[in-house]
C-alpha positions as CSV (number, residue, x, y, z in Angstrom):
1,X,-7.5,-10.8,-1.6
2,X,-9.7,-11.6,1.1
3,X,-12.3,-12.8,-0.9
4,X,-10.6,-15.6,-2.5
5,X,-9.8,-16.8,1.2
6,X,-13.5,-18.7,1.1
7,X,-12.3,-20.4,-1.7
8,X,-9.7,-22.2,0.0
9,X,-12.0,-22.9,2.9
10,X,-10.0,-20.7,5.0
11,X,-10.7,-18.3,7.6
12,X,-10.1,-14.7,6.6
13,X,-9.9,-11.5,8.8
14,X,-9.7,-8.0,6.8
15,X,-8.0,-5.1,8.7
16,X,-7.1,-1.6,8.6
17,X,-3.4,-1.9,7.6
18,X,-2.6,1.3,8.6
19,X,-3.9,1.0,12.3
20,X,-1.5,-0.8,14.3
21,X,-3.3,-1.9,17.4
22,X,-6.4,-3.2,14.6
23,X,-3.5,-5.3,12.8
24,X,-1.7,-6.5,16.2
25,X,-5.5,-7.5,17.1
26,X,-6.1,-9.4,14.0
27,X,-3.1,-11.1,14.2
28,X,-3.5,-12.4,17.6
29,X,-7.3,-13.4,17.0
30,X,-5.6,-15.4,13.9
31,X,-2.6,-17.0,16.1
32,X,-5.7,-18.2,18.3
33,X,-7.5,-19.2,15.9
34,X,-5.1,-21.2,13.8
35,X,-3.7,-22.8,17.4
36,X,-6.9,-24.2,18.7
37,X,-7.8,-25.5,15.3
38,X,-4.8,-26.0,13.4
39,X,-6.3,-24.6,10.2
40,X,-4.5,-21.4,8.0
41,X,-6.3,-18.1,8.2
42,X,-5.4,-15.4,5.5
43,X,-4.9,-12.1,7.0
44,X,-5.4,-9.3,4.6
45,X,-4.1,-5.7,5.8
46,X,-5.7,-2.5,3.5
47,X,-3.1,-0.4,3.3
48,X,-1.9,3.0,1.3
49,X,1.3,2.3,-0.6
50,X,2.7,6.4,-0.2
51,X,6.1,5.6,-2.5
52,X,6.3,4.9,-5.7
53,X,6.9,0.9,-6.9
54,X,10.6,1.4,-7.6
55,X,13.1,4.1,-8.5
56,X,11.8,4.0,-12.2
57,X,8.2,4.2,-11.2
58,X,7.0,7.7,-10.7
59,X,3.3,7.2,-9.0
60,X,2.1,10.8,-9.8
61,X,1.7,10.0,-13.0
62,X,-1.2,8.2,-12.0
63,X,-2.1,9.2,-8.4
64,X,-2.7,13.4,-8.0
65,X,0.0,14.7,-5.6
66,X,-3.2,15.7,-3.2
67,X,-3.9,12.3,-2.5
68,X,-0.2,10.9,-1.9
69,X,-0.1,13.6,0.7
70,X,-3.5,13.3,2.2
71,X,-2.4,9.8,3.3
72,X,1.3,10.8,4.7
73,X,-0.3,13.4,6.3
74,X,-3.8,12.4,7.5
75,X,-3.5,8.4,7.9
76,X,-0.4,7.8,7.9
77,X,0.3,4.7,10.5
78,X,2.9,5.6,12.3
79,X,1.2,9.3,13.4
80,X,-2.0,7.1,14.2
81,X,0.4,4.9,16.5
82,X,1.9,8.1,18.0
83,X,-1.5,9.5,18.7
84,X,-2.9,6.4,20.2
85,X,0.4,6.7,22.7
86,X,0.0,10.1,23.8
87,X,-3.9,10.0,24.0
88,X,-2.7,7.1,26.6
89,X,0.2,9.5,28.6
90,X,2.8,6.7,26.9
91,X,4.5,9.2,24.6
92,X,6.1,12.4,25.8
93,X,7.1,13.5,22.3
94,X,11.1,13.7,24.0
């Protein structure tokens, strides 16, 4: 997606979707950038999709079960966030 952003003459930022302080970064550099000169910018987050489309999609019939777990379990974003917060002493796990 970000590719086609030149196309359209527009600024484009690429971020880790599953880091939350890299996407609320990439968002404010955006909002900056699109205030002081009134222009679009596309914002592309890379992200894992860890469910299935729909309840009549079953994604392990094309993703191995390894992998769909690897993500929920390795780099997942909300257990990135948590680590981030207790790394900083803002998290107490209570």
């Amino acid at each position: 997606i970000a590719s086609r952003g030149a196309g359209y003459g527009m600024r484009t930022i690429r971020v880790d979707g599953n880091d939350v302080m890299a996407v609320y970064n990439a968002t404010r550099t955006a909002r900056d950038w699109i205030l002081d000169n009134n222009k679009p910018v596309l914002l592309e987050a890379m992200s894992y999709r860890q469910g299935h489309h729909s309840t009549s999609d079953d994604s392990t019939s094309y993703r191995d079960v390894s992998e769909i777990k690897y993500w929920q379990e390795t780099d997942n974003p909300t257990d990135r966030l948590r680590t981030y917060l207790e790394a900083n002493g803002e998290w107490d796990g209570e």
